[in-house]
Steps between C-alpha positions, in 0.01 A plus 500: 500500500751779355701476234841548595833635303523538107615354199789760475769256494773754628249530850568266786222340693579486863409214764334747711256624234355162452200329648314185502264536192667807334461493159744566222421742168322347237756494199391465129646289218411413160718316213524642170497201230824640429636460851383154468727453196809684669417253839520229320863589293639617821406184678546246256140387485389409170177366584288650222207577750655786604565666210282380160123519559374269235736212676375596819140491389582176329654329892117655622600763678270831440860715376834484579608442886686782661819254666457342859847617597403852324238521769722398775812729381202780564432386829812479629533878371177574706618409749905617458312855436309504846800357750734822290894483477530371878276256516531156342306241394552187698279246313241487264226227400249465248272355285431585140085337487333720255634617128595840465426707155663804302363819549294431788548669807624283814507605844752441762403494897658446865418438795718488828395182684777488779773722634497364872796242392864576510537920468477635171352178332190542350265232347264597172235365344526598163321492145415559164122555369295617237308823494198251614704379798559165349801348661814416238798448727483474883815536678681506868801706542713599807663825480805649754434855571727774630459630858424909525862667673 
């Protein structure tokens, strides 16, 4: 397997670069519990969970949750990042089925799993994992690629 293109989001990924089984950069995110406060303005969430430990700790969760559509706006920027300013991201899918803390480190990974369909489509499997390589968020997406010329 190689790992192909970057996380620069001003570099394109081109069709003809990508393989079967490629892999995508491993990206890197972790919530401050102050970004988990500003999330949660900004979206108009004001589930206490995400913001006030003792209430968290009281609902039985181990701290506050980092926000399930926190976690996907981050994947879709994964994957926005890869693709670059030609490419765009056709669909996305996933599945938030593990909490996510502050101040821990979380992983995001790709794999290319098709790009024999239509030209320039290319189908991911995505995700988001621990530093253990505990699965939070699975994810499909199908990205549209510019050609080289």
């Amino acid at each position: 397997m190689t790992t192909i293109g970057t996380l620069d989001p001003t570099v394109n990924v081109r069709f003809e670069d990508v393989s079967s089984d490629d892999e995508l950069p491993v990206q890197q995110k972790n919530a401050t519990r102050a970004q988990l406060f500003m999330y949660s303005a900004a979206s108009f969430n004001p589930h206490r969970i995400h913001y006030d430990r003792d209430y968290a700790l009281f609902e039985g969760h181990d701290d506050v949750l980092v926000h399930g559509p926190l976690q996907g706006a981050w994947l879709t920027q994964y994957l926005t990042d890869w693709i670059g300013p030609n490419g765009r991201l056709v669909n996305v899918s996933w599945q938030n089925r593990a909490s996510g803390f502050p101040e821990v480190d979380y992983e995001f990974h790709g794999k290319v799993v098709d790009c024999t369909g239509e030209p320039g489509l290319v189908v991911l499997e995505v995700w988001e994992q621990t530093a253990d390589g505990s699965v939070l968020m699975p994810a499909t997406a199908t990205v549209l690629l510019p050609h080289s010329g």
